[in-house]
N, C-alpha and C positions, 0 to 999 in steps of 0.2 A: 408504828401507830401513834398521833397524836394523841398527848394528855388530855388536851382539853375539851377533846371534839363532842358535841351535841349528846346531852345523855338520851341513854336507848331505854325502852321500857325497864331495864333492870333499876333504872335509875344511878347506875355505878360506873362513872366514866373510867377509859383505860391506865387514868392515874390512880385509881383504887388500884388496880391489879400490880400497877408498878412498884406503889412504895409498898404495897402491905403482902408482896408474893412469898413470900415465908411465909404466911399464914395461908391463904388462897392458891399458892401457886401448884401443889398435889393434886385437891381436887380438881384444879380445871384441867390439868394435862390427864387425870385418868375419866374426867366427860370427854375429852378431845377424842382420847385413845379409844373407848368403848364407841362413840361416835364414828370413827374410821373404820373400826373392826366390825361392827353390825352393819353401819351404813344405814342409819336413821337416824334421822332428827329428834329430841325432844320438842314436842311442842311447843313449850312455853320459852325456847329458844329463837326460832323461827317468828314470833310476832313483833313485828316492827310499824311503825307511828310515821305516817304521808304528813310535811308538811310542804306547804305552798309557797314557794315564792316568787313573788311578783316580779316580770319580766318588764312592765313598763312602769312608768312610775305614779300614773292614774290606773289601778286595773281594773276594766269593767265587765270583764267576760273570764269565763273558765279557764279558755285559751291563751290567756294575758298572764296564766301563773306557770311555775315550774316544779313539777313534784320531786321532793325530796326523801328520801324513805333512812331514818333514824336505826339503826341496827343495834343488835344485842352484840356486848362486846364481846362474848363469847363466840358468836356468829361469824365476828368478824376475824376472827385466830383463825377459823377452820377457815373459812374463805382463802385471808391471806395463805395459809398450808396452801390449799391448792394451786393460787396464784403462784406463789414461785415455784411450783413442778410447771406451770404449763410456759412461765415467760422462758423459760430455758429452748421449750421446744416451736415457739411461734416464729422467730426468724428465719427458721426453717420452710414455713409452710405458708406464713404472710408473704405475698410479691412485693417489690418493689414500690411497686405502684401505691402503696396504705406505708404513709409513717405515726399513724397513730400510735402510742403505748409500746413501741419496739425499742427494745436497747439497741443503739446506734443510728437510728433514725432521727430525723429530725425537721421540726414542721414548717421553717423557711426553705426547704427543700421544696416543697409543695407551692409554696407562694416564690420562689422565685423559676422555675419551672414553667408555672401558669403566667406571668409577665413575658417572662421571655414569648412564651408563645405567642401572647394576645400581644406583642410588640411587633412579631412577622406579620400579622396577620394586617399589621398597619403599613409599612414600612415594603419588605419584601414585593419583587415584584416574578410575580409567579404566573401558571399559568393557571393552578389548581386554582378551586374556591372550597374554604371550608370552613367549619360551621363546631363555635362551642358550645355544650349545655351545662350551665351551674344550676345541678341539682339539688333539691331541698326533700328531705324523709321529713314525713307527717309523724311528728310522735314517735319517732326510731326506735328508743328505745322499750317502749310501751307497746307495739305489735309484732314484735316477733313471735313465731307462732314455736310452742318446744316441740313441739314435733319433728317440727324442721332442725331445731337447732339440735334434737338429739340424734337426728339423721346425718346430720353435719358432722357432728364429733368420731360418729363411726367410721365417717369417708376417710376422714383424714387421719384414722390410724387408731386411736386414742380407744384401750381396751373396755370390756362391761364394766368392771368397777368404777374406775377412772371415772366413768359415764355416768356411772349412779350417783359418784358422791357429788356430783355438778347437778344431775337434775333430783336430784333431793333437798338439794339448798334452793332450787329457784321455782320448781314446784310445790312445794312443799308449805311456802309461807304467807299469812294471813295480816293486812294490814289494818290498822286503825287510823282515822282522818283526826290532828291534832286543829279544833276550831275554836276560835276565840277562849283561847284556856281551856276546852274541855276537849275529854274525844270521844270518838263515834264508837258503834257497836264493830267487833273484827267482822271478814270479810275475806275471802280467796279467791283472788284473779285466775283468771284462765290463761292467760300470755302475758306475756313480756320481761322484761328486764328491769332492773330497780336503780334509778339514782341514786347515789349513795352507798354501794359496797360494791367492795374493790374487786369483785368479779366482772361485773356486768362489762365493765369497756373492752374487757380479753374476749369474751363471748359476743358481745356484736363485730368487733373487727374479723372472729371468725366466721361470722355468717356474711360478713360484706364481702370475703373474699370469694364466695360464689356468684356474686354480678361480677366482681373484678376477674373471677377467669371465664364468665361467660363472653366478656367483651374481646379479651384476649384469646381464647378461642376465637372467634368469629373472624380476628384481625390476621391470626395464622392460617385462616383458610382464604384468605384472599378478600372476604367476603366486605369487609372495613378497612378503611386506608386512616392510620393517624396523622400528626401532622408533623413537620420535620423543623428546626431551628433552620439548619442548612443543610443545602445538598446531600452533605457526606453524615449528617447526624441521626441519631437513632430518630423514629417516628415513636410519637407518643399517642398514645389513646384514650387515655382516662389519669388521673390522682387523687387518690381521696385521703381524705380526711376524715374519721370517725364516718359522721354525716353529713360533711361539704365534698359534693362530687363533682368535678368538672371531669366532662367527657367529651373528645375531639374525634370530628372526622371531614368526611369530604362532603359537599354539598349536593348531593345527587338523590335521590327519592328509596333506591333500593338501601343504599346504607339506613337511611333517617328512618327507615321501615326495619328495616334488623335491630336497629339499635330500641325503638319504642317494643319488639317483640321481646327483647331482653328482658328488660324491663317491668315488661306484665307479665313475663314468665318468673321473674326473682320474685315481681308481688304476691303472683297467685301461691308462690310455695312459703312463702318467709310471713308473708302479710305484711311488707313493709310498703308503703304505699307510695307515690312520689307525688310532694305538695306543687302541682302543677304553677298555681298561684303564685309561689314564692321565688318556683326557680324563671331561669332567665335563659335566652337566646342570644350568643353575640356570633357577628357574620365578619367573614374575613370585606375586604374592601371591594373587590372585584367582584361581590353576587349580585346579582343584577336583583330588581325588584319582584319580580314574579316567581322566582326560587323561593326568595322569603319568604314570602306571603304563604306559598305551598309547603314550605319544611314548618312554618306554625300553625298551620291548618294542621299539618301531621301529628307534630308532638300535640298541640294546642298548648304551647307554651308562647307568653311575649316574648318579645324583644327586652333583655336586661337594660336596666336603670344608667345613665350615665356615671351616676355618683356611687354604683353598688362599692364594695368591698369582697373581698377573700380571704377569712381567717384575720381579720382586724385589721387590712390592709388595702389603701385602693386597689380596685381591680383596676381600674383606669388611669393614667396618669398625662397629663395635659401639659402645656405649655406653659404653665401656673403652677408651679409647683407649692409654690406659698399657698394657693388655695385647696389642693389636694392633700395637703398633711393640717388643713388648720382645724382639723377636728381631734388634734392632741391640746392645741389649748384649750378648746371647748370645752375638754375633759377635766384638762386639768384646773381649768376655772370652777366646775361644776365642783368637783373637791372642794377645793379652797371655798367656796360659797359654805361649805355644808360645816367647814372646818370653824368660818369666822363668827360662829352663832354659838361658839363653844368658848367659855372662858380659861383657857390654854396657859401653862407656864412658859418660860423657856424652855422649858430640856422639854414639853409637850410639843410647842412649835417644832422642835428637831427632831423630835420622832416622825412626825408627821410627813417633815418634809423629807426625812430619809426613806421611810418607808412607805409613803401615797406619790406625793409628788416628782423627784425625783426617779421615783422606779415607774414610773407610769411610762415613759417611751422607751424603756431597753428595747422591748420586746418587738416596736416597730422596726429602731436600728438596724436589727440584727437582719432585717432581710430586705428594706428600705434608703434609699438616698434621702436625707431630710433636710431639707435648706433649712441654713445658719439662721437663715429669719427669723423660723418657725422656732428655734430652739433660743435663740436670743430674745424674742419674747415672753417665754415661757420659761425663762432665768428672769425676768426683769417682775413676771408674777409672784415667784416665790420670792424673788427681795420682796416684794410691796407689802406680803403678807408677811414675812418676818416682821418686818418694823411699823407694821400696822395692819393688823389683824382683823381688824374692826368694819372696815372699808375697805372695797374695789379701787377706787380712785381719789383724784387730788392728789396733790401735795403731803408729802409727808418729810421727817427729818431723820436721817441716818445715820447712825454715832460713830460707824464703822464702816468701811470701805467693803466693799463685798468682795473684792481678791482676797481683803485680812479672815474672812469670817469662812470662806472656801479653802485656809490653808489647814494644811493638817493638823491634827493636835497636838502634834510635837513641837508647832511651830508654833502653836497659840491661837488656831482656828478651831473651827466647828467639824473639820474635813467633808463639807459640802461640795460635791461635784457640778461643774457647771456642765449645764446639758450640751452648749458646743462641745467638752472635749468631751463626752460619750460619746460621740460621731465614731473619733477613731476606735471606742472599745467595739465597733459596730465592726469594723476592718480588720481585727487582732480576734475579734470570734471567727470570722469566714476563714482567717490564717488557723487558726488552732483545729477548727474543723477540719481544713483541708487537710492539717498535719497528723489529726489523731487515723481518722478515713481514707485513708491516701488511696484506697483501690477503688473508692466513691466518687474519688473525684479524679483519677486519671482518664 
């Protein structure tokens, strides 16, 4: 558990409990222990503080923020307890198909997966025609219904106890809205899940795994066709992501009819709804006009955006590749703006740039081709703001070569990394991966 994280209504962050557990550390393991053995909450454990954060960066609507829920650090011990009895037994019972929150999983899996696919669906010349949905959950983790989720926990094995102390943490607790300094009166929800403690991501990836074997069901009855890389490769039918769904089939009326019945049969039991609005339709190249037309009359979903993304990566990639990745400088410009209105020492500039700038495209690399362009301009950013902080542009003077100031510190550099050779840490992750997973990836 983080020291520093957000004080909960105790007002005593988990670094009280660190340095000072010789004093503290008795009583809270025998709340713990009396807590596990009766299996109730104290009240005044259970109350946690909704704060909002803003999703764009003018918000003018409800919908524009992200609730965050502040927990009792007490709260979050029991929590965590439970968390590691259930990650031991989730890789068991998660399919393949969800690499969210699973030890050995991992989420370029999912984004190079969904490439490969939407690359046949351009390229290959087949006879089939077939059709993907990127799906969007309304508020995911805010409608889940416990009912359903404690009907879940029984299917899959998990005994009465086990059961109670999960739905005693999450029915059980009463929030207060944290507004312009003050907060509101408490308040007990009827559904959902809480941003913010370290349960909630284990407990929705188990309720998402009831769409995930309803579709899979349906595909082992013949009833849904996925889609294949090549002749001889496994057909896929869906991957998700927490709550980024992409689900493939064939272009024909009675599938696009099973698949929307799934659907409103997970919503009517879960209450998870799907933001029709947000998700998207992409068509292999061969559908003719009047399929489409009838498979979005059906879902009543559009046509996805040329420019979308998947998990922070294009969904699409073009002939352009320089313009397909140039929303990493964008980004990392947008930094840097926010960086040069702050009066910074050196060793501040170096923090910044090891840990904003610099770490800002790992995460693309690792499942991404990024042309040297994109990353050689976005080396030539963080020099300009090293040696002038102040301004975007013009002319500036550099007292130092930026090979000397990128060489290690043994050698009398800063050990700043240039973003070209990340490229290869991008090729020596896919190798370390394949080496540690070897039966994932034979």
């Amino acid at each position: 558990m983080q020291s520093q994280k957000a004080l909960d209504s105790d007002s005593l962050p988990p670094l009280f409990y660190k340095r000072y557990w010789f004093v503290v550390g008795s009583s809270v393991i025998q709340v713990v222990q009396k807590i596990f053995s009766s299996g109730k909450l104290l009240g005044e454990l259970n109350n946690s503080y909704i704060v909002l954060i803003p999703k764009t960066r003018n918000p003018s609507a409800i919908n524009h923020f992200r609730p965050i829920s502040l927990c009792n650090t007490v709260y979050k011990i029991i929590f965590k307890l439970i968390v590691g009895r259930l990650r031991t037994v989730l890789p068991n019972l998660i399919s393949p198909c969800q690499s969210a929150f699973i030890l050995g999983r991992w989420i370029a899996e999912n984004q190079l997966i969904v490439q490969e696919l939407l690359h046949s669906f351009k390229k290959r010349k087949v006879k089939g025609r077939f059709v993907a949905l990127k799906l969007d959950l309304q508020k995911a983790y805010d409608h889940i219904n416990w009912g359903f989720l404690k009907l879940v926990l029984a299917k899959f094995g998990f005994n009465h106890t086990f059961i109670g102390w999960i739905m005693e943490c999450v029915s059980t607790i009463s929030f207060s809205i944290l507004v312009n300094g003050g907060k509101s009166k408490h308040f007990k929800p009827t559904r959902g899940l809480w941003q913010g403690d370290p349960l909630s991501p284990y407990l929705f990836i188990i309720c998402q795994e009831v769409l995930s074997r309803m579709i899979e069901r349906e595909f082992l009855n013949g009833k849904i066709h996925g889609v294949k890389m090549n002749l001889a490769g496994l057909a896929f039918t869906h991957v998700m992501y927490v709550d980024d769904i992409m689900i493939f089939a064939k272009t024909n009326s009675r599938e696009i009819k099973i698949l929307d019945e799934c659907l409103d049969n997970y919503y009517s039991w879960s209450e998870q709804l799907i933001n029709r609005d947000k998700s998207g339709i992409i068509f292999s190249k061969s559908v003719q006009r009047d399929k489409r037309r009838e498979i979005k009359h059906i879902l009543l979903i559009k046509k996805i955006q040329p420019h979308a993304s998947y998990l922070g990566a294009p969904l699409f990639q073009t002939s352009s590749q320089k313009k397909d990745f140039s929303f990493l400088q964008d980004k990392l410009e947008a930094r840097l703006l926010g960086w040069r209105s702050k009066a910074l020492s050196w060793a501040g500039k170096a923090t910044m740039i090891r840990a904003g700038g610099l770490a800002l495209p790992i995460y693309t690399f690792s499942s991404s081709d990024v042309p040297i362009v994109v990353c050689d301009k976005m080396d030539a950013s963080i020099h300009r703001f090293w040696w002038k902080p102040n301004k975007d542009s013009g002319r500036y003077l550099a007292c130092r070569a930026w090979d000397d100031i990128c060489a290690p510190k043994v050698k009398g550099g800063l050990g700043f990394k240039k973003l070209k050779q990340n490229i290869l840490m991008k090729h020596c992750c896919l190798s370390w991966h394949g080496w540690l997973f070897p039966s994932k990836t034979a």
